[in-house]
VEXDREN-2710 file (C-alpha; in Angstrom, 1 decimal):
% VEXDREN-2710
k/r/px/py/pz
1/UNK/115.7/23.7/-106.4
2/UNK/116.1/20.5/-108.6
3/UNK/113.8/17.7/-108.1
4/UNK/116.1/15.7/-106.2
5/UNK/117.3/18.1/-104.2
6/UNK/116.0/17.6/-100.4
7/UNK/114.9/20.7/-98.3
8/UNK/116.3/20.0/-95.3
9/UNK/114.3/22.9/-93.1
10/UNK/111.5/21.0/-94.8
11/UNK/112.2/17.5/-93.8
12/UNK/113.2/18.3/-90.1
13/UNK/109.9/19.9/-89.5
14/UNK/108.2/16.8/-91.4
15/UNK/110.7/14.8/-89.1
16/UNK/109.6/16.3/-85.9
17/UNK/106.2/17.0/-85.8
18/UNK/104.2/15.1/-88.5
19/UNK/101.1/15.5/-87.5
20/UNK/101.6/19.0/-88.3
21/UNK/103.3/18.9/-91.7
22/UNK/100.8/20.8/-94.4
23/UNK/99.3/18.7/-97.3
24/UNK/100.7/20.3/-100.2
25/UNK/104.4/20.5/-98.1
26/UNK/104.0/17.2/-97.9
27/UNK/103.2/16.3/-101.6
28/UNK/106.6/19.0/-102.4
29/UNK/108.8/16.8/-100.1
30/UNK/107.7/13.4/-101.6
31/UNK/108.9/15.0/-105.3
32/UNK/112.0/15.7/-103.3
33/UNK/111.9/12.3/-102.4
34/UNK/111.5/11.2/-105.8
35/UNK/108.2/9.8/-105.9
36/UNK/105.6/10.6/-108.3
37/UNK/102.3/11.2/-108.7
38/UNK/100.9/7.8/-111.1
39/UNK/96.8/8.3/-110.1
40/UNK/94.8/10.8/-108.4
41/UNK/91.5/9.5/-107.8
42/UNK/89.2/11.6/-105.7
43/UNK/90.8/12.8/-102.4
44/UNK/94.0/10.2/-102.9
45/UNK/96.8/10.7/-104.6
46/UNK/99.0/7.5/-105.2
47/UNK/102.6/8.1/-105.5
48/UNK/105.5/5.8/-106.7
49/UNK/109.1/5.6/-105.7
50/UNK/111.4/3.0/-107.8
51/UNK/112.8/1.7/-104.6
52/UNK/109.7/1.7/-102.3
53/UNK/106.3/0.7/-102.9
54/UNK/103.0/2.5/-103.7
55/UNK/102.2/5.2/-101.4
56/UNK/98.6/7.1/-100.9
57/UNK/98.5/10.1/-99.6
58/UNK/94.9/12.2/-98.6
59/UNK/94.8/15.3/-96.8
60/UNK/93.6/15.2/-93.2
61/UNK/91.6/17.8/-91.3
62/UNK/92.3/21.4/-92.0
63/UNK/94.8/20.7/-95.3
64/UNK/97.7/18.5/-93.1
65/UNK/99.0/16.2/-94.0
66/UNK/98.5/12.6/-92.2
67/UNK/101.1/12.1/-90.0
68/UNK/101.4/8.3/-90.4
69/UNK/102.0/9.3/-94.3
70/UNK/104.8/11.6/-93.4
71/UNK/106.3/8.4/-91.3
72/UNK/106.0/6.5/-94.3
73/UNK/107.5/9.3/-96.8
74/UNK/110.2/9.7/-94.5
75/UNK/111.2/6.1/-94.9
76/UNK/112.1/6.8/-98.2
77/UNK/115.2/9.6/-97.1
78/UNK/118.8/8.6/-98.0
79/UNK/120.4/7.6/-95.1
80/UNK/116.9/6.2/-93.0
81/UNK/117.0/3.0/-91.9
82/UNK/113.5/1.2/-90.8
83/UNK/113.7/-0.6/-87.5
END
């Protein structure tokens, strides 16, 4: 699967429940998204998309991802439109 390439089994589970969206699934989406990784300081990891802003991601209670991150990844999909 190419970077760009979106798994779309992937994003509808990040879609519909993210509160339950694993950490690492999460990071392997945003590189689908095409952010990358610029800093990892500690438990954050500070990701950059050329047409969004800065994103930090850290991994919640029992390796998931935060679902308020996953919102904010998700904003970044082809096609999404805010509002």
């Amino acid at each position: 699967m190419s970077a760009m390439t979106i798994d779309r089994r992937l994003f509808e589970r990040a879609r519909s429940s993210p509160h339950t969206l694993g950490f690492q699934a999460a990071l392997r989406l945003s590189r689908q998204l095409g952010f990358q990784q610029v800093r990892h300081v500690r438990g954050h990891r500070v990701l950059r998309h050329a047409m969004h802003g800065p994103l930090s991601m850290q991994e919640g209670p029992g390796g998931r991802a935060k679902a308020y991150q996953v919102r904010c990844l998700l904003g970044a999909a082809p096609g999404h439109s805010r509002g």
